[in-house]
C-alpha positions as CSV (number, residue, x, y, z in Angstrom):
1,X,-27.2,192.9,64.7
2,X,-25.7,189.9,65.8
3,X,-22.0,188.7,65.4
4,X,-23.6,185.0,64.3
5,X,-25.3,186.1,62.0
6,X,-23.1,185.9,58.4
7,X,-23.1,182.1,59.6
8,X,-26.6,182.1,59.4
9,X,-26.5,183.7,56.1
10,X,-24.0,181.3,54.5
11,X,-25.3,178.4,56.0
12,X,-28.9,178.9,54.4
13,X,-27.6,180.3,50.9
14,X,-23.8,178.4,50.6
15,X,-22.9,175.5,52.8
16,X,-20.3,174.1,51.0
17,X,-18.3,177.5,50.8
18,X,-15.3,177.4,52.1
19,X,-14.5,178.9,55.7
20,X,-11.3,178.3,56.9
21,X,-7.7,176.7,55.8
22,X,-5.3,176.3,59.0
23,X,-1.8,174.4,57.2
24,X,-3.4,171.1,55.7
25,X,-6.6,171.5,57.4
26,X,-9.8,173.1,55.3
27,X,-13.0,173.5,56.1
28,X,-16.2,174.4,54.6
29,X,-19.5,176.9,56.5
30,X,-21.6,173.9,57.1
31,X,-18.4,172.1,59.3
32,X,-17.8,175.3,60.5
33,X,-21.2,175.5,61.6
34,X,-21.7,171.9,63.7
35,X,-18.2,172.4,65.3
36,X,-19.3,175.9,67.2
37,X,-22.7,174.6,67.7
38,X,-21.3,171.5,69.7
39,X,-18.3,173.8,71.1
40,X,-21.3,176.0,72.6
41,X,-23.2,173.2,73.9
42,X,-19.7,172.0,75.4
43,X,-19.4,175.1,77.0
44,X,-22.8,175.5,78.6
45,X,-22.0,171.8,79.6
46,X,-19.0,173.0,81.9
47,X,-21.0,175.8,83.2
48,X,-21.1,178.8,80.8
49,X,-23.5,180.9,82.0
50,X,-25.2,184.0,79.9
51,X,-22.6,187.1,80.2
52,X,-20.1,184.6,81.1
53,X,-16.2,185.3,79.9
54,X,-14.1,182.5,78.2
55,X,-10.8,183.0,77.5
56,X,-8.6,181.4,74.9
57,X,-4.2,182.2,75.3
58,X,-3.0,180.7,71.8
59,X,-1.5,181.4,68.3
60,X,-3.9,182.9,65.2
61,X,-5.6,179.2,63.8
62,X,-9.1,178.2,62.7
63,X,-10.0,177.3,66.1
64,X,-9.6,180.7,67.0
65,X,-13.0,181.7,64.8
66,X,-14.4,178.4,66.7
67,X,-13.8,180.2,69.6
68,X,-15.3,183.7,69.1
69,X,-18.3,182.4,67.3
70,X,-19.0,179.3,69.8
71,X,-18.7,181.6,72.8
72,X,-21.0,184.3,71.4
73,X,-23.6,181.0,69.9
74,X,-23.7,180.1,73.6
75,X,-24.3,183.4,75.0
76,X,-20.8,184.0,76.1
77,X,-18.3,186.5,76.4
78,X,-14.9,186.7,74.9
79,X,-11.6,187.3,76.4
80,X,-9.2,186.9,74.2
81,X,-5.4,186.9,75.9
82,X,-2.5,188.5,74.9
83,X,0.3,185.9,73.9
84,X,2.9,188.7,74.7
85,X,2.0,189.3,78.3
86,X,3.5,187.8,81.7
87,X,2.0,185.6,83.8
88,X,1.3,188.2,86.5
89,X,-0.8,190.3,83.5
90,X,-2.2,187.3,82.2
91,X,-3.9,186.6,85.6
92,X,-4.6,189.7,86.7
93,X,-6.9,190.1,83.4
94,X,-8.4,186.5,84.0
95,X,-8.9,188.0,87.7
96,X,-10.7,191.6,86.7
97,X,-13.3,190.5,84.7
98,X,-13.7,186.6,86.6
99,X,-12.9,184.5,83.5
100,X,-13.2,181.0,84.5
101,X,-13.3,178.8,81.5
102,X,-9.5,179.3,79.7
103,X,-8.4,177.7,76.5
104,X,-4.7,177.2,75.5
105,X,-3.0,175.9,72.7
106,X,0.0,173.6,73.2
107,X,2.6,177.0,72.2
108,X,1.4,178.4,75.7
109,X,0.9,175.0,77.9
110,X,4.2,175.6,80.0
111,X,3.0,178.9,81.3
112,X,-0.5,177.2,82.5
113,X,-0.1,175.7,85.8
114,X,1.3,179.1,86.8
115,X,-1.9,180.8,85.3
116,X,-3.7,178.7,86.8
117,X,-2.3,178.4,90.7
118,X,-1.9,182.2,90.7
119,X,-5.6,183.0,89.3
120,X,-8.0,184.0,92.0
121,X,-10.4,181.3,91.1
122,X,-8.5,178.6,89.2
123,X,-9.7,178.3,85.5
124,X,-11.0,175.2,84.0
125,X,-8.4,175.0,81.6
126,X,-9.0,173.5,77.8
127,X,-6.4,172.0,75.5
128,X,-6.5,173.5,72.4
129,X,-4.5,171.2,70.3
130,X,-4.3,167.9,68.0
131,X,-2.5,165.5,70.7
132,X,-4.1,164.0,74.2
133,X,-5.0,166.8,76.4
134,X,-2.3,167.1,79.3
135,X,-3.3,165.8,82.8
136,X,-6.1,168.6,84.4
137,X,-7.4,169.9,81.3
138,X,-10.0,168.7,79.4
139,X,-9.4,168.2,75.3
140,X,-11.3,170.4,72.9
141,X,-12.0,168.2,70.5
142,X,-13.3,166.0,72.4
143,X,-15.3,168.4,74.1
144,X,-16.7,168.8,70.2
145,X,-16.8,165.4,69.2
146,X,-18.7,164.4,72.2
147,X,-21.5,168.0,73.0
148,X,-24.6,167.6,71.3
149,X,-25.5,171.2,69.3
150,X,-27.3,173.4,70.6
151,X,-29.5,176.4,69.5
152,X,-27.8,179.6,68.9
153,X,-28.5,182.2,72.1
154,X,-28.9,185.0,69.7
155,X,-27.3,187.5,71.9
156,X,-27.1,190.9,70.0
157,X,-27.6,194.7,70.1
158,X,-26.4,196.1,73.3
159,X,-25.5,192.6,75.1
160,X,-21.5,192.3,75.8
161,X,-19.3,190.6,73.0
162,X,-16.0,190.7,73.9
163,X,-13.7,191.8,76.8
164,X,-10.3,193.2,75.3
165,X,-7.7,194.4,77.4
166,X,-5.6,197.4,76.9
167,X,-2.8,199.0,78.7
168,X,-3.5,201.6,81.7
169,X,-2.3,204.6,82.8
170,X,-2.3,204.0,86.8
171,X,-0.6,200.8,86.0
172,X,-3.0,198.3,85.1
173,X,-4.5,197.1,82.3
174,X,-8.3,198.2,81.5
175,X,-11.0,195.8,79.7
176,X,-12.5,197.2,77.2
177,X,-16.0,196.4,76.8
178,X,-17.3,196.2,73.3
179,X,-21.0,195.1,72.3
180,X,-22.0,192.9,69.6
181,X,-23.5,196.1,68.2
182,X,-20.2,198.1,68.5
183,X,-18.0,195.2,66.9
184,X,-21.3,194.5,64.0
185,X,-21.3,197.9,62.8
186,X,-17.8,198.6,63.0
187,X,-17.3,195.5,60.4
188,X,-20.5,196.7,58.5
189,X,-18.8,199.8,58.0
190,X,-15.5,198.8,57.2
191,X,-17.5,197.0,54.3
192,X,-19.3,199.9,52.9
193,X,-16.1,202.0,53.1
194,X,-13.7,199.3,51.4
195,X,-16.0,196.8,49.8
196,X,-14.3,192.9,49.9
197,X,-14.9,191.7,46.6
198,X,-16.5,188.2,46.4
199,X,-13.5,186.2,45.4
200,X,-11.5,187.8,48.1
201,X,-8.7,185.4,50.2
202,X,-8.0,187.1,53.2
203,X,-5.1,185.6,55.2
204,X,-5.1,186.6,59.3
205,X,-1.6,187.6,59.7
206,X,-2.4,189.7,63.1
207,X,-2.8,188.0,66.2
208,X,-5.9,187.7,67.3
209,X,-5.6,189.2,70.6
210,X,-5.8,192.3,68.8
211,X,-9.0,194.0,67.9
212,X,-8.1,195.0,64.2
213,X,-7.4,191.2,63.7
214,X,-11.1,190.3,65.7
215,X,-12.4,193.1,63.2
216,X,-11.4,191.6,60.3
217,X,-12.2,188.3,60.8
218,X,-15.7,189.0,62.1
219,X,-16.1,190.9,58.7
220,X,-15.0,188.0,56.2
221,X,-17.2,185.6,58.7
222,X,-20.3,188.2,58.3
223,X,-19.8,188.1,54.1
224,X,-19.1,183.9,54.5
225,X,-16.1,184.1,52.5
226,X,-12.7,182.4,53.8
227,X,-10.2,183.2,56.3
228,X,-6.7,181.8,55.9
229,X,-4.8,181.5,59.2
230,X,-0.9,181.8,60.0
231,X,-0.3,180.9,63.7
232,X,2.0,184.5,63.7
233,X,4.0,186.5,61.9
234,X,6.7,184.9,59.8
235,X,7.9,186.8,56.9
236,X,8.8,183.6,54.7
237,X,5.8,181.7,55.9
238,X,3.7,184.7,54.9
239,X,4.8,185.3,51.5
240,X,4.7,180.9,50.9
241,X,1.6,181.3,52.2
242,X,0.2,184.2,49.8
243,X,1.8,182.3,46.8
244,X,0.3,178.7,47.8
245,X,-3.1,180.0,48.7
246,X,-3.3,182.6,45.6
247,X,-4.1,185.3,49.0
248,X,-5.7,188.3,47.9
249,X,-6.1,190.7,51.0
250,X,-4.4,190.7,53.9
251,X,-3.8,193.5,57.1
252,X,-0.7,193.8,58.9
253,X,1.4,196.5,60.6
254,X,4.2,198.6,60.0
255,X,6.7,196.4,61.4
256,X,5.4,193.6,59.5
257,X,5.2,195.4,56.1
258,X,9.0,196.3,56.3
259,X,10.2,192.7,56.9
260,X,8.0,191.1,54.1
261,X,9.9,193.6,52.0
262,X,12.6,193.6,53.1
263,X,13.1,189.9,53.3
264,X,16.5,188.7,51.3
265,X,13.8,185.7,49.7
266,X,11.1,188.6,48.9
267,X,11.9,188.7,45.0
268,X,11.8,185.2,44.7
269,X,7.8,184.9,45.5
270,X,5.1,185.2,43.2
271,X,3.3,187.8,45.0
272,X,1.2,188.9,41.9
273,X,-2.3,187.5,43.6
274,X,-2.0,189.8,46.4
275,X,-4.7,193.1,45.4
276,X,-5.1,195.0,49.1
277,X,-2.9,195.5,51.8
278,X,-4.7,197.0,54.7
279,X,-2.4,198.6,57.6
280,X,-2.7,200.2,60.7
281,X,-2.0,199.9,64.4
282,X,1.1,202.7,64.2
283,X,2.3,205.8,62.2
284,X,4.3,204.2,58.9
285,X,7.4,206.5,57.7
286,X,7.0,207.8,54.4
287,X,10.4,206.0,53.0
288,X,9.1,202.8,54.1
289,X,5.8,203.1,52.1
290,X,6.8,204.5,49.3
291,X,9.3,201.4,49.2
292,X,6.6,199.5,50.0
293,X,4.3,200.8,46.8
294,X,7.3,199.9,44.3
295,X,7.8,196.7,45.9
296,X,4.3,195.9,45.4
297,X,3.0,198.1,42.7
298,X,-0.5,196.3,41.7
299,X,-1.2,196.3,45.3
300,X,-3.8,198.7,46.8
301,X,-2.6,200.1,49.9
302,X,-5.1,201.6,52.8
303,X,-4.1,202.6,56.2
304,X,-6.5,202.4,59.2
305,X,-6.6,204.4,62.0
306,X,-8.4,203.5,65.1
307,X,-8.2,202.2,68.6
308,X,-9.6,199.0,71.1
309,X,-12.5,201.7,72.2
310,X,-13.4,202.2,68.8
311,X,-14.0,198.3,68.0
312,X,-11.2,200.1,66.6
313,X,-12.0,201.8,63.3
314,X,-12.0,205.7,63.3
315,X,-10.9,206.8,59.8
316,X,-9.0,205.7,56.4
317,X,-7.1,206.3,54.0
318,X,-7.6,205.0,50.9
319,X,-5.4,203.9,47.7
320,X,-6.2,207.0,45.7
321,X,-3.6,208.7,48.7
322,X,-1.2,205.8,47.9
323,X,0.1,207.5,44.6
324,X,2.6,209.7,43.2
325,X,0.1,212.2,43.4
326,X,-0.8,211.5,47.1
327,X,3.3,211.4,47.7
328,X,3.1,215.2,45.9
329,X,0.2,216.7,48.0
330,X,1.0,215.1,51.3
331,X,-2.5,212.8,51.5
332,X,0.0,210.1,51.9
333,X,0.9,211.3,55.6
334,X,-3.1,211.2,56.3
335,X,-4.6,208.9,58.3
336,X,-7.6,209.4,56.2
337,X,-11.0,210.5,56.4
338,X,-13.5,209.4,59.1
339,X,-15.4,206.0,58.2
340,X,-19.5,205.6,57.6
341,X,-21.1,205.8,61.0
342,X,-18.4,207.7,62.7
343,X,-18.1,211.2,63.8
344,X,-15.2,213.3,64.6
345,X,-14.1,216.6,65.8
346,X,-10.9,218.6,66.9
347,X,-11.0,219.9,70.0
348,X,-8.9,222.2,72.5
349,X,-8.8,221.1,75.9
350,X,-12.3,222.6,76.5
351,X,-13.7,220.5,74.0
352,X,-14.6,223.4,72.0
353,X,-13.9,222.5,68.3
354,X,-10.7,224.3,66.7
355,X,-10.6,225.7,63.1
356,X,-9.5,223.3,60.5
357,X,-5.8,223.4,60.1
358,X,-5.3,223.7,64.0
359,X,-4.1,220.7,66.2
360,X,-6.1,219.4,69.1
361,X,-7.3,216.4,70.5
362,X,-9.8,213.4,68.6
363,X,-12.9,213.0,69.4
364,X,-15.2,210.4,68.5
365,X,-19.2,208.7,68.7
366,X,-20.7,206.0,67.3
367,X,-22.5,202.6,67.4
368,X,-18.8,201.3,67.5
369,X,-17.7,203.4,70.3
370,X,-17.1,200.5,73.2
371,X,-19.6,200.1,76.6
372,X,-17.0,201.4,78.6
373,X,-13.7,199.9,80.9
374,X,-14.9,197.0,83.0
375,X,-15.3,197.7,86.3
376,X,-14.1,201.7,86.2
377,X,-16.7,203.2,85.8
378,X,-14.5,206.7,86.5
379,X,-12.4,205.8,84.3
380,X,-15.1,205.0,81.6
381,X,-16.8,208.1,82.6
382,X,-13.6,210.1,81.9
383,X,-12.9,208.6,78.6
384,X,-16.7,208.7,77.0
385,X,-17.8,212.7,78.9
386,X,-19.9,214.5,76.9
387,X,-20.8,211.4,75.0
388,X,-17.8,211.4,72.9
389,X,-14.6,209.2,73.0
390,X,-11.4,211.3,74.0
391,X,-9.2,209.1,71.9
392,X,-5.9,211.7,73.3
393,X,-4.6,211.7,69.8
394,X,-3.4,215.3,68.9
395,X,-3.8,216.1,65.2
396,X,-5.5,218.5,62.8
397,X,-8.1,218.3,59.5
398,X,-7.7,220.0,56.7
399,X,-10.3,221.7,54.4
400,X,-11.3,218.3,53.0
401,X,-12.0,216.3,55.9
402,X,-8.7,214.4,56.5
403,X,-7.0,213.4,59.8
404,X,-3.1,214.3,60.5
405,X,-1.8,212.5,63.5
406,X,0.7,214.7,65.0
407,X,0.8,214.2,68.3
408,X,-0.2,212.1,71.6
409,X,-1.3,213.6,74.5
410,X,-2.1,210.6,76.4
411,X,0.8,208.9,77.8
412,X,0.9,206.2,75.7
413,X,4.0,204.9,73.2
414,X,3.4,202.5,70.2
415,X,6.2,200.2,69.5
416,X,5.8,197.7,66.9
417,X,2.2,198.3,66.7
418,X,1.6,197.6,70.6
419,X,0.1,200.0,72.7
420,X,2.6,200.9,75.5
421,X,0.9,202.8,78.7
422,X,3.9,204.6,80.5
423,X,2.1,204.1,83.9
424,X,2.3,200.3,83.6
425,X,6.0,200.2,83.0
426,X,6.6,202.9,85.5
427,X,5.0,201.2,88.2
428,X,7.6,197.8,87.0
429,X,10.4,200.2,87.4
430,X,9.6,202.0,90.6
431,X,8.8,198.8,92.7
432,X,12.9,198.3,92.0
433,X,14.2,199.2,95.6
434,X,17.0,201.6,94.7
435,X,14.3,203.4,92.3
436,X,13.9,206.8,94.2
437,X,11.8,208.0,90.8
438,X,11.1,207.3,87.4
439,X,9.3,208.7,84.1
440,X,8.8,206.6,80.6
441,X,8.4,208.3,77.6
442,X,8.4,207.2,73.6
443,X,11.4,207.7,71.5
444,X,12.0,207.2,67.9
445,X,12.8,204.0,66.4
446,X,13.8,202.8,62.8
447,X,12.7,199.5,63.2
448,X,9.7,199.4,65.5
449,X,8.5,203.3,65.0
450,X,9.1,203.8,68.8
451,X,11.0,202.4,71.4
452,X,10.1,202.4,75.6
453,X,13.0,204.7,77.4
454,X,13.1,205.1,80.8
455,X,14.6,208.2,82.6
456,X,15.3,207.0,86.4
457,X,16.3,208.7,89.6
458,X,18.0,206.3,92.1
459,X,17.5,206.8,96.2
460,X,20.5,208.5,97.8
461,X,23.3,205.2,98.4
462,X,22.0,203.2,96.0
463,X,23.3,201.6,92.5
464,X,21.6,199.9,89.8
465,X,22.5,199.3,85.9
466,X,20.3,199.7,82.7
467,X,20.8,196.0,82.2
468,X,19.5,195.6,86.2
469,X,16.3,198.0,85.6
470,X,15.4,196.1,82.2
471,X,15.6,192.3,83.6
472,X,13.8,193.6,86.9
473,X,10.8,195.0,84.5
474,X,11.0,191.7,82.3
475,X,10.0,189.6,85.0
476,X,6.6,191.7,85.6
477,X,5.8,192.9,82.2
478,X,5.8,191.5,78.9
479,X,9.0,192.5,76.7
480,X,7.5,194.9,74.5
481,X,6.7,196.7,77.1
482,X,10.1,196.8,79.1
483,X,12.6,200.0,78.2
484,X,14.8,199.1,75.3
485,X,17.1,202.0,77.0
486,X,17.6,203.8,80.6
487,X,19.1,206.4,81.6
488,X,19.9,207.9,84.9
489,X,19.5,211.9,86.2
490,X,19.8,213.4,89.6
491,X,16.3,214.8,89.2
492,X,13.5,214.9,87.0
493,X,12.1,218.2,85.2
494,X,9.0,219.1,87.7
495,X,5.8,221.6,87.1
496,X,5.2,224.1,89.5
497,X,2.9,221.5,90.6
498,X,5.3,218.8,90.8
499,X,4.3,216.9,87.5
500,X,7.0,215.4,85.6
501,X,7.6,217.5,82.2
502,X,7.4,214.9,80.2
503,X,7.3,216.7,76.9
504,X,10.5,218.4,78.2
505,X,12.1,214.9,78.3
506,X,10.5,213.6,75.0
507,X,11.9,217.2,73.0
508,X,15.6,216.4,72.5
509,X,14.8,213.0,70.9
510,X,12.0,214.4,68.7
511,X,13.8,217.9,67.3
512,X,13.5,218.2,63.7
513,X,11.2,215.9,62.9
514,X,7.4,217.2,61.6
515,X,5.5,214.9,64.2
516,X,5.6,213.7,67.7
517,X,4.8,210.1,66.7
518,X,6.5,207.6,64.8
């Protein structure tokens, strides 16, 4: 149970398969194979230590599967970075969990002095990229062309994989810790639950920051069959893609579903290859997917539900749901039933299980339920009590086994399938010195499911615009994350114990609608 091991595999039984296509560039298993053998001995080289993290900041491309499996051959650790974030989050992440070897592609090469001068220790810094490395960082191809291979560290079971940060409610971002176990059998069951035929053409659409996007690549890697990459989300380079290629699977999110659709050039592509469309990552509104299911009407749809703790996958929901007879009984508006391997219950806030048909909180266990949060261990010990993840997702099953997502009682907003902790942006806004008090909440929104709002409370004398609060927060936290929309009060609703009502906030821009998520 090691994440190296469908290289292995193909290497002994198919060679000359082909592994990856990036643009012009293809390459076959047994290439694959010597570049992330030498890439490990390169990294041992520059001091790569067992356990050790290695971060990479770039856009989706073959190199990034170099990466993961190179690190993991050498007995590494990855940290993939988030191309969305600040500088400030971008170090403090390199900071928590001491990453000190740091790849970047040439998209990201005017933020790295800054990464670098502000990181605690400064990184050795790699240029990820076709030209001449810039001056104080070393080229990774030649850091290839010249390493001699080396063995594979066969690092598996229990031993760290990968470090993937997610947002925090104090403010800061946690790593979350996922074994090679946890990230094996999360792909192993993902297999057994929607087999990828043989001839399948998967195209990496999601960035690979994100763990569904690590997830799905460390499953075609495992069956040796070919990843195509798109450095990010284009809707016309996608669909040019799919038609060139002849793509036959691909996973993408909400937001991405409804621009491929909606995209004025849409009709004009020969889509017709395309047999799965996996999504996830957010809630989808039923007008958008049945749209999507005439648009696309050979096209087997499945939605994934899961989180970065869950390495992520909890449950699915399969085509048969994406029907006219799913539409009729409402399956649509599952997110499925819990995957091989994993268990879940409902819970009240005793963990006691509810009846079926009753809301309460997700729980789940199994072998893909992360190590824990680097370095908080209260945290951790909060999240995983009783041995079970507390996933705070409110939602009921019904008779058969399926999941409703109907609420969220962790403060947490998904916008454009990016987890948004309220803590993080409130601690943004509250370091603002005419901020007297502040409280973030979710809100609907057509085009990216929800939008950040912030409700704020200024200090007695003091003035301040929306436009004011919003650049203030962009200069701290990445723009996803920073309120689309602010408003100010004289006060915020209080508890008796002098908690912000939160839900009293969020209820005026949720009435009438069935769910507290979008």
């Amino acid at each position: 149970m090691y994440l190296t091991q469908g290289l292995h595999r193909v290497l002994q039984q198919r060679p000359h398969a082909l592994a990856t296509v990036f643009r012009d560039r293809r390459r076959t298993y047994a290439e694959l194979a010597d570049r992330v053998a030498r890439l490990a001995g390169a990294l041992q080289n520059l001091g790569m230590q067992t356990g050790d993290r290695v971060g990479l900041l770039g856009l989706n491309s073959d190199r990034f599967l170099e990466y993961f499996l190179a690190t993991w051959w050498g007995g590494g650790v990855v940290n993939p970075v988030n191309i969305r974030w600040s500088v400030p989050e971008i170090v403090y992440s390199l900071d928590d969990c001491d990453t000190r070897i740091l790849m970047i592609d040439d998209t990201f090469l005017p933020m790295a002095e800054a990464i670098a001068s502000s990181a605690r220790v400064r990184p050795l810094l790699i240029h990820v990229g076709d030209g001449p490395a810039p001056d104080g960082m070393l080229s990774y191809e030649q850091l290839i062309g010249d390493a001699a291979p080396v063995d594979d560290a066969f690092r598996g079971g229990d031993d760290l994989a990968s470090i993937m940060y997610t947002g925090g409610t104090t403010g800061r971002p946690k790593g979350v810790m996922q074994s090679h176990m946890n990230l094996w059998s999360a792909a192993v069951a993902r297999a057994a639950d929607v087999p990828v035929p043989a001839d399948a053409l998967t195209l990496q659409i999601a960035p690979m920051f994100h763990l569904a996007a690590l997830s799905r690549v460390i499953l075609i890697s495992l069956l040796g069959l070919p990843s195509i990459f798109v450095p990010a989300f284009d809707a016309l380079d996608v669909m040019q893609t799919i038609e060139r290629e002849r793509i036959t699977d691909i996973l993408i999110v909400p937001t991405m579903l409804q621009a491929l659709i909606m995209h004025p050039m849409f009709a004009q592509h020969d889509l017709s290859c395309l047999r799965s469309l996996t999504y996830g990552a957010s809630p989808i509104a039923v007008p958008l997917l049945e749209l999507a299911l005439k648009a696309l009407p050979n096209v087997e749809f499945t939605q994934g539900y899961g989180m970065t703790e869950a390495a992520p996958p909890i449950s699915a929901n399969g085509p048969q749901n994406h029907s006219a007879e799913g539409i009729a009984n409402g399956r649509l508006r599952s997110a499925g039933r819990p995957g091989l391997g994993v268990t879940v219950r409902i819970v009240d806030e005793h963990d006691n299980e509810v009846p079926r048909g009753m809301v309460g909180e997700v729980l789940v266990r199994g072998p893909n339920i992360m190590l824990g949060y680097w370095n908080k261990p209260e945290e951790t010990a909060q999240a995983l009590r009783g041995g079970w993840m507390h996933t705070g997702d409110g939602a009921y099953m019904d008779e058969d086994g399926y999941l409703y997502i109907v609420d969220r009682f962790k403060d947490m907003i998904v916008s454009g399938g990016e987890n948004v902790y309220s803590g993080e942006v409130e601690s943004a806004i509250s370091s603002h010195p005419a901020v007297a008090a502040c409280a973030v909440i979710g809100i609907p929104c057509g085009q990216w499911g929800e939008a950040v709002h912030a409700v704020i409370v200024l200090k007695p004398g003091t003035e301040a615009e929306g436009t004011e609060i919003i650049e203030h927060c962009r200069r701290q936290i990445a723009g996803y994350k920073t309120p689309k929309t602010v408003e100010f009060r004289p006060a915020l609703p209080l508890s008796g114990a002098g908690k912000v009502l939160k839900r009293d906030l969020r209820e005026p821009f949720w009435a009438g609608k069935d769910r507290g998520v979008s």
